[in-house]
KERO-445215 format. One record per atom (N, C-alpha, C): x, y, z; residue in one letter. Coordinates in steps of 0.02 Angstrom, whole numbers, plus 50000, padded with zeros to 5 digits. Layout:
<pts>
XYZA
...
</pts>
This chain:
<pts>
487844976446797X
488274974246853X
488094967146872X
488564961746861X
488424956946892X
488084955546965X
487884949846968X
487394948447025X
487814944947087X
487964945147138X
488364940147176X
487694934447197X
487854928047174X
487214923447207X
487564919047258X
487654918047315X
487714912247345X
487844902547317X
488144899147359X
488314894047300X
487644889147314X
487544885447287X
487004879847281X
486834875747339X
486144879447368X
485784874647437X
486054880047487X
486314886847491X
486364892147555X
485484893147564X
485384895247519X
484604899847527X
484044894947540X
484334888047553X
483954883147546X
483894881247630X
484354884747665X
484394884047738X
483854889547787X
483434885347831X
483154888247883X
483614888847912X
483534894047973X
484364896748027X
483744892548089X
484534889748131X
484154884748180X
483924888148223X
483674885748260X
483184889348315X
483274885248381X
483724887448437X
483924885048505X
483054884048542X
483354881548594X
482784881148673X
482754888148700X
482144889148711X
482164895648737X
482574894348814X
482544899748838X
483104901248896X
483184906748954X
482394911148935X
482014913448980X
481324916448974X
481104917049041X
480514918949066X
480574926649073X
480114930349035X
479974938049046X
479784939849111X
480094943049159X
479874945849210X
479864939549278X
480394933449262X
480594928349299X
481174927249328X
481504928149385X
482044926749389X
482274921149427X
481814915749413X
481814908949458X
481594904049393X
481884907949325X
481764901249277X
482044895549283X
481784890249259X
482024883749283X
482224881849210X
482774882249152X
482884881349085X
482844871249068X
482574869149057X
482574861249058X
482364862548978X
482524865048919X
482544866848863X
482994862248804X
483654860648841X
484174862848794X
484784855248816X
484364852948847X
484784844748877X
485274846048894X
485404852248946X
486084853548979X
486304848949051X
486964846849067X
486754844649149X
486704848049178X
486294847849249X
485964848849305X
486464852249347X
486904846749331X
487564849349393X
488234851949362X
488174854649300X
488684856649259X
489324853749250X
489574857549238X
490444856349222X
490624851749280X
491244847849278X
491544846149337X
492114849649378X
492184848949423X
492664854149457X
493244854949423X
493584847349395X
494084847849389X
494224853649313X
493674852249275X
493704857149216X
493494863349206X
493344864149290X
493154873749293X
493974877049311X
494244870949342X
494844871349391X
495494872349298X
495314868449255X
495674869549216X
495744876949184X
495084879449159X
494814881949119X
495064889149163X
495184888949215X
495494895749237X
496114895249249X
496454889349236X
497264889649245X
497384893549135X
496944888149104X
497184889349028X
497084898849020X
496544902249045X
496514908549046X
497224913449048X
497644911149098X
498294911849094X
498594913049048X
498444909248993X
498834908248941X
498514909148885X
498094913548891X
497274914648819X
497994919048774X
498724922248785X
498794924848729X
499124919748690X
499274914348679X
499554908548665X
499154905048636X
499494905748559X
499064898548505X
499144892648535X
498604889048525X
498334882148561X
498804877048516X
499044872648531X
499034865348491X
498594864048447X
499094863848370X
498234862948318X
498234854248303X
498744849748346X
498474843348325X
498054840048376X
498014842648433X
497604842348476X
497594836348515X
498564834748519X
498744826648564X
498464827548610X
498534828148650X
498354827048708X
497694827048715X
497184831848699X
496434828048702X
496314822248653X
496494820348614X
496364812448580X
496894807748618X
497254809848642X
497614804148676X
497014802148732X
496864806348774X
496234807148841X
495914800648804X
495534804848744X
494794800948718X
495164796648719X
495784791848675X
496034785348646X
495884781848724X
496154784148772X
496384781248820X
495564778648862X
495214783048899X
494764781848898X
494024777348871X
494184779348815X
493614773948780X
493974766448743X
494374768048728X
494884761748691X
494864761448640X
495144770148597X
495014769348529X
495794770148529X
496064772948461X
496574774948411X
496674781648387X
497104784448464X
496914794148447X
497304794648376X
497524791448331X
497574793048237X
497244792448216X
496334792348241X
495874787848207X
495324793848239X
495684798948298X
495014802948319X
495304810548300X
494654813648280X
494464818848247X
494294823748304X
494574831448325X
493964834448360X
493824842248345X
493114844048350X
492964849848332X
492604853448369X
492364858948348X
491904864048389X
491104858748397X
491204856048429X
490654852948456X
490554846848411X
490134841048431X
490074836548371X
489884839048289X
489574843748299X
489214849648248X
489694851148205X
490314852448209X
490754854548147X
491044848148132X
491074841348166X
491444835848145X
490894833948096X
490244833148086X
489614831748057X
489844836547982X
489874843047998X
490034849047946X
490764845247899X
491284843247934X
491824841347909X
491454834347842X
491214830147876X
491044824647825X
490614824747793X
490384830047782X
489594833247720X
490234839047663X
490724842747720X
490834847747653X
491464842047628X
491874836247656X
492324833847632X
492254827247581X
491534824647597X
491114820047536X
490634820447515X
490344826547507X
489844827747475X
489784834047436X
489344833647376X
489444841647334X
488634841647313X
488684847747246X
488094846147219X
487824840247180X
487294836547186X
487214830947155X
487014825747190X
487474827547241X
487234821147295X
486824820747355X
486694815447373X
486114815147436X
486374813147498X
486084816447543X
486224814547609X
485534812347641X
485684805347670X
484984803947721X
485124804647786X
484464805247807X
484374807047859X
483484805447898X
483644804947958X
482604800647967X
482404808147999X
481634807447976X
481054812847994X
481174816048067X
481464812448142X
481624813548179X
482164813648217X
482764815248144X
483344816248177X
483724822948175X
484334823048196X
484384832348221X
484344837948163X
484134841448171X
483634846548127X
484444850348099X
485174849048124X
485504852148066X
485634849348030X
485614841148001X
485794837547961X
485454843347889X
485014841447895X
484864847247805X
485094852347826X
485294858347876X
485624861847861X
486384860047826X
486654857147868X
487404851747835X
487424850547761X
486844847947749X
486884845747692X
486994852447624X
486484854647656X
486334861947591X
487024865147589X
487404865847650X
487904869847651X
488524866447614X
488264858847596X
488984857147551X
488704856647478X
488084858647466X
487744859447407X
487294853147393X
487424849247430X
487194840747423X
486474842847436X
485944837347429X
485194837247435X
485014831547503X
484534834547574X
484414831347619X
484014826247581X
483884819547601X
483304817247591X
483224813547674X
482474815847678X
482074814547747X
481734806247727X
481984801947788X
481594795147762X
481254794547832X
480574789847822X
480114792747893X
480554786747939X
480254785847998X
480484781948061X
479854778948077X
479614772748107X
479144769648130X
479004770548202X
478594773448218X
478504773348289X
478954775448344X
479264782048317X
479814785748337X
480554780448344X
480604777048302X
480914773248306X
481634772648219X
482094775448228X
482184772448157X
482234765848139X
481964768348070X
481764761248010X
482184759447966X
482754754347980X
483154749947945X
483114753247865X
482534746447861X
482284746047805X
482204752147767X
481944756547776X
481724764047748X
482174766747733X
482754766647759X
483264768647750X
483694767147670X
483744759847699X
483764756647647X
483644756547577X
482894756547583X
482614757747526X
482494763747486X
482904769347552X
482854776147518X
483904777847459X
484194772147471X
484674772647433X
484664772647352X
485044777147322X
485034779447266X
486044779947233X
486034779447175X
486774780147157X
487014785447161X
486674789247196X
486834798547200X
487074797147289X
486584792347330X
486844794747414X
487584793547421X
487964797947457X
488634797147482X
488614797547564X
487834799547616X
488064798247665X
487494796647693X
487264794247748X
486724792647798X
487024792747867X
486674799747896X
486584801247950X
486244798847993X
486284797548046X
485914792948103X
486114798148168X
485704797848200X
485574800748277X
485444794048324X
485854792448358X
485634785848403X
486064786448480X
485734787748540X
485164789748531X
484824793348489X
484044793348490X
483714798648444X
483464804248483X
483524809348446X
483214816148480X
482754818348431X
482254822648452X
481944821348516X
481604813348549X
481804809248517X
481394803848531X
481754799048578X
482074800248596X
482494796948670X
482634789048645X
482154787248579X
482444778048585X
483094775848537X
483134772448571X
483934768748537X
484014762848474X
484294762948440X
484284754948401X
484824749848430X
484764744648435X
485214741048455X
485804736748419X
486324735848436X
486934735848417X
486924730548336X
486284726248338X
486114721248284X
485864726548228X
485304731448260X
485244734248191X
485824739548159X
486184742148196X
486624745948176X
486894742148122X
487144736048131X
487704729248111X
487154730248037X
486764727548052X
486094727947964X
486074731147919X
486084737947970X
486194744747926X
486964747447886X
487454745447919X
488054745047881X
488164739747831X
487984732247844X
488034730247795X
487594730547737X
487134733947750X
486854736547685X
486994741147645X
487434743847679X
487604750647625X
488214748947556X
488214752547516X
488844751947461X
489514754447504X
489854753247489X
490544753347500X
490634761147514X
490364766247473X
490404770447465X
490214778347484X
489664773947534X
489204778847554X
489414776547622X
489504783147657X
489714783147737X
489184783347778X
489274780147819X
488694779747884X
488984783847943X
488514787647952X
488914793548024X
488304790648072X
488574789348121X
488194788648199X
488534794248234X
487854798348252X
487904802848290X
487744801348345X
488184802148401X
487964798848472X
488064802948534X
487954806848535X
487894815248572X
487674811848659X
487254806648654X
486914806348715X
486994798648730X
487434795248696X
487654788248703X
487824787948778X
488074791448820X
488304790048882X
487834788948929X
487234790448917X
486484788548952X
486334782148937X
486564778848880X
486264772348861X
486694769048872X
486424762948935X
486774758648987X
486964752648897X
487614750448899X
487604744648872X
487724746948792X
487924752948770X
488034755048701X
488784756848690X
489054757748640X
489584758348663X
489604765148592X
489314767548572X
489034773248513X
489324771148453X
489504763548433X
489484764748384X
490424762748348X
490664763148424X
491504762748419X
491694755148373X
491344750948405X
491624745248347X
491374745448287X
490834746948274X
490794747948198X
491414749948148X
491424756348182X
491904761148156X
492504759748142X
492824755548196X
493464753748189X
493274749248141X
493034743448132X
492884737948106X
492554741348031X
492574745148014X
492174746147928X
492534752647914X
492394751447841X
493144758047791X
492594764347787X
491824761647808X
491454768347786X
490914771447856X
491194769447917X
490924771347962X
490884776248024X
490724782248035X
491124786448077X
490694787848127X
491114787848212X
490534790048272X
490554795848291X
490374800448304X
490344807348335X
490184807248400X
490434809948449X
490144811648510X
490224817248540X
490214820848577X
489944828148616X
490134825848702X
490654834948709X
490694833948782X
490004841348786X
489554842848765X
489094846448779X
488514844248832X
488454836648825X
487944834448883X
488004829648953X
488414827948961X
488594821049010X
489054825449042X
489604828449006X
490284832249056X
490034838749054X
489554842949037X
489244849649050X
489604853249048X
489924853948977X
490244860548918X
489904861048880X
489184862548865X
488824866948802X
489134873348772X
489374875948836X
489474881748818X
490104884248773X
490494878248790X
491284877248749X
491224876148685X
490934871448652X
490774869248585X
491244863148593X
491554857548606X
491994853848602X
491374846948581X
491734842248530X
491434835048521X
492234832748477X
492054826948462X
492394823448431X
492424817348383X
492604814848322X
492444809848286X
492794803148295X
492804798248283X
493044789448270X
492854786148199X
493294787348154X
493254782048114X
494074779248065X
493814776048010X
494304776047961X
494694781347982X
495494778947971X
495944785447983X
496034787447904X
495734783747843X
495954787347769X
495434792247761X
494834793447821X
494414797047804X
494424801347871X
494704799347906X
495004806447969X
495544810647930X
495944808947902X
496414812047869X
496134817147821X
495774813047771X
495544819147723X
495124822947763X
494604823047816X
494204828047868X
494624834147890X
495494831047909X
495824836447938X
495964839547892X
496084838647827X
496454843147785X
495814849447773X
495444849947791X
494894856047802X
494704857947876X
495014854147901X
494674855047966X
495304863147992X
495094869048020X
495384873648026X
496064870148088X
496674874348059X
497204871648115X
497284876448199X
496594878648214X
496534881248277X
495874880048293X
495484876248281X
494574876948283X
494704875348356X
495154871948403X
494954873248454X
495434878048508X
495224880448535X
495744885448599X
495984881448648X
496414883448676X
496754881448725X
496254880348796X
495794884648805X
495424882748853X
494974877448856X
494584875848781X
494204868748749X
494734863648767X
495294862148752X
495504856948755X
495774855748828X
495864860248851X
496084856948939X
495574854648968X
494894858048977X
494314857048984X
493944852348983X
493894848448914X
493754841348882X
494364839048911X
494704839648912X
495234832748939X
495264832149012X
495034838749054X
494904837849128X
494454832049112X
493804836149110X
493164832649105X
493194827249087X
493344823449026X
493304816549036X
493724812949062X
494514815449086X
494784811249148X
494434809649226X
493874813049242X
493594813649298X
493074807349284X
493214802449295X
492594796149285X
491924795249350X
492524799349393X
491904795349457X
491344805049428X
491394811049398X
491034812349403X
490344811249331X
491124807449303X
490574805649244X
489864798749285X
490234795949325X
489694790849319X
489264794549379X
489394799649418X
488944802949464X
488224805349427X
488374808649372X
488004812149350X
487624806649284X
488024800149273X
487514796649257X
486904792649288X
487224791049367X
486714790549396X
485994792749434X
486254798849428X
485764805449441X
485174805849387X
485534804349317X
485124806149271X
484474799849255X
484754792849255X
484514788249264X
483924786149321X
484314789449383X
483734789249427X
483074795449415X
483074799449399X
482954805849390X
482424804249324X
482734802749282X
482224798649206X
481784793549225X
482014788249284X
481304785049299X
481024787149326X
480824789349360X
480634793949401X
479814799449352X
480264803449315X
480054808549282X
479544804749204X
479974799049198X
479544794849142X
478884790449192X
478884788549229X
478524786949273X
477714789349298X
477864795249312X
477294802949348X
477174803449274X
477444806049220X
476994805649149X
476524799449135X
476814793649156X
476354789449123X
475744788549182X
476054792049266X
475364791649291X
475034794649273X
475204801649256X
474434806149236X
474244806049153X
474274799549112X
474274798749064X
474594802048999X
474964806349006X
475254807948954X
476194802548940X
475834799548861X
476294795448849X
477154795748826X
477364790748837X
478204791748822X
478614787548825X
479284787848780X
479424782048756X
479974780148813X
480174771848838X
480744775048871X
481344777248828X
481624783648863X
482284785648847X
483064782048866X
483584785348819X
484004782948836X
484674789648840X
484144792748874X
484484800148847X
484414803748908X
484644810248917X
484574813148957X
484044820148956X
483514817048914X
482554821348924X
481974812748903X
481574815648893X
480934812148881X
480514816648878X
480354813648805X
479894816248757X
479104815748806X
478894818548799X
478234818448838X
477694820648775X
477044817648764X
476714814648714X
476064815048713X
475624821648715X
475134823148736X
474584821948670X
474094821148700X
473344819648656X
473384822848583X
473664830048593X
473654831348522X
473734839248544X
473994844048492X
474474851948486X
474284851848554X
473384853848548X
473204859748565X
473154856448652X
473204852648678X
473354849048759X
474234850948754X
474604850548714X
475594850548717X
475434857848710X
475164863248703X
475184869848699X
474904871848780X
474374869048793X
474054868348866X
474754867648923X
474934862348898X
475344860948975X
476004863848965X
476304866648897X
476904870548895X
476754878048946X
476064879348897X
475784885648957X
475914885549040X
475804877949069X
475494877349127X
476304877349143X
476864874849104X
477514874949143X
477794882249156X
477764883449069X
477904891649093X
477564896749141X
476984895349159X
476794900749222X
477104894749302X
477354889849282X
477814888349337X
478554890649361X
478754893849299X
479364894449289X
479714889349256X
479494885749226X
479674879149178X
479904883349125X
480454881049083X
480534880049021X
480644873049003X
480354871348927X
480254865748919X
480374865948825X
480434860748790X
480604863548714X
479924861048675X
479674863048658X
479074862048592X
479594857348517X
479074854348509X
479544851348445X
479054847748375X
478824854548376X
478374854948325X
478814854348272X
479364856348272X
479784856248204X
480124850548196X
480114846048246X
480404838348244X
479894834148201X
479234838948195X
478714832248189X
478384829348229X
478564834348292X
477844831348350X
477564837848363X
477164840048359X
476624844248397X
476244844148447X
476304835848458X
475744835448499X
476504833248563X
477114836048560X
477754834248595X
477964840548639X
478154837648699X
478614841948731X
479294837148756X
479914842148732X
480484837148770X
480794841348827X
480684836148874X
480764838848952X
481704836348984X
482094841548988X
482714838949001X
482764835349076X
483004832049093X
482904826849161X
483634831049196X
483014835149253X
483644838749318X
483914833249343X
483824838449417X
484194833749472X
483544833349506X
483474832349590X
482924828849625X
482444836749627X
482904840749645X
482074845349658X
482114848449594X
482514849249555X
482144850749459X
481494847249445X
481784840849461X
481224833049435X
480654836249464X
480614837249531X
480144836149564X
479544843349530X
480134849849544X
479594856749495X
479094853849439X
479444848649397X
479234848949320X
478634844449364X
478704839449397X
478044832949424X
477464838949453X
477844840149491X
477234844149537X
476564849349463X
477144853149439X
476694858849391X
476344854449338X
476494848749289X
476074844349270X
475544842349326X
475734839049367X
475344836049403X
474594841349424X
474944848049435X
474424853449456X
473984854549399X
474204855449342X
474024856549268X
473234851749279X
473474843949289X
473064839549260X
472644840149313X
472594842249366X
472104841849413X
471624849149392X
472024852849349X
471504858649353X
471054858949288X
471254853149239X
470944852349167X
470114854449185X
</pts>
């Protein structure tokens, strides 16, 4: 009897592993895990999200005008030019299974989001991991990790877990270095934290091989929806849609995202919250010496002596009622990434460090 095997690079996938999300025998957990906002959804898209319920027996719109019109309008792109899916996560999935197969390589740096090699395996293609300097990605490395096999290089910018940014010159470096051929994806999930970026949008428009992703999962506080969306070439939005499923999103995702990002004053509310809230919280780390980079994101990496002190004070949060994410699998061990609340979140996470280090 024949064997059924899976196709080339399934078995090659670890299954991801979320932020934890509770405390045993806690019912005052504080989840700062999972870079959710503080102050969630905005009214206007809770206010949607129960009018669309109404109408849950009704197939959704599968070209999805009206939320790319929103995005076009809003940011100042070309809704024939934007892509959207179950979270940035399947638009990422779309440009691995639609240019890439077995044979080929996808890059990606040591500290960027841990599904890129899943992505990759699943279109049969091969991850290759190139390191980063000082939590920082490295141009150059990148660079020099090109081969006549890569067809794509993945970028996280911001970086997670590492909160730092590259700036708009090296981006510019890094595209013109590439072949014609090989696509550059900027993933920019947390671009709305970084004062002065714009994720990536002119590139994109401006080059035949460049695409931005972004996420209403963290700034407009829909994790729970799955909604993101892409910007690039429209000869390479086009071929994305012709796989992209003609319902991936529901009728409730798209009213939702299009509340949510029509609401500006609460987008910039909750950017200022977060901003104040990150100095703040990056601040009290570097008083009680544990180091960190600034962020441009909405956590900070917090950067302890080494495991077995980042195992110490994960302890010391969790008997606070802290949750906090370990990111031993990023490549830090000696890391915790702390999501940035609001004022008395901030203040739980200061105080229980702060208690921690007084009781060393």
């Amino acid at each position: 009897m024949p064997q059924i095997t899976p196709q080339p690079g399934i078995m090659e996938i670890d299954l991801y592993v979320g932020g934890q999300s509770a405390i045993a025998g806690r019912r005052d957990a504080l989840k700062l895990s999972s870079n959710e906002n503080p102050l969630g959804p905005p009214p206007a898209a809770v206010e949607a999200i129960a009018g669309a319920a109404q109408a849950a027996h009704l197939y959704p719109p599968t070209d999805h005008a009206d939320l790319r019109a929103a995005i076009a309008a809003v940011h100042g792109l070309e809704d024939d030019r934007v892509i959207c899916g179950v979270g940035s996560d399947e638009v990422l999935q779309f440009v691995c299974q639609a240019f890439t197969g077995p044979g080929d390589e996808i890059i990606h740096t040591e500290h960027g989001f841990s599904m890129y090699p899943i992505l990759a395996h699943m279109a049969g293609a091969t991850p290759v991991k190139v390191l980063e300097r000082d939590r920082v990605v490295d141009i150059d490395a990148i660079l020099a990790a090109l081969t006549d096999r890569t067809r794509v290089v993945m970028l996280t910018n911001p970086g997670n877990p590492t909160g730092t940014i590259l700036p708009p010159e090296d981006l510019t470096r890094l595209a013109d270095g590439l072949p014609e051929n090989v696509i550059l994806v900027l993933d920019c999930a947390y671009i709305e934290y970084a004062e002065g970026h714009d994720g990536g949008a002119a590139l994109a428009r401006a080059r035949d091989n460049v695409i931005m992703t972004r996420t209403f999962s963290k700034l407009y506080g829909l994790g729970g929806l799955r909604i993101g969306f892409g910007y690039g070439p429209k000869a390479l939005v086009d071929v994305m849609t012709r796989i992209r499923q003609p319902f991936n999103l529901s009728g409730v995702q798209l009213v939702a995202a299009e509340a949510a990002l029509r609401d500006r004053d609460w987008a910039a509310r909750c950017v200022t919250l977060n901003a104040q809230q990150r100095a703040r919280l990056t601040g009290t780390l570097r008083q009680l010496g544990i180091a960190c980079d600034d962020s441009h994101t909405n956590f900070v990496l917090a950067r302890f002596a080494d495991e077995a002190e980042a195992g110490q004070a994960h302890q010391a949060l969790l008997d606070a009622g802290i949750i906090v994410r370990r990111v031993t699998g990023y490549g830090f061990p000696e890391g915790l990434r702390i999501t940035v609340g609001d004022e008395a979140q901030t203040g739980r996470v200061i105080a229980a460090l702060t208690d921690w280090r007084k009781g060393e």
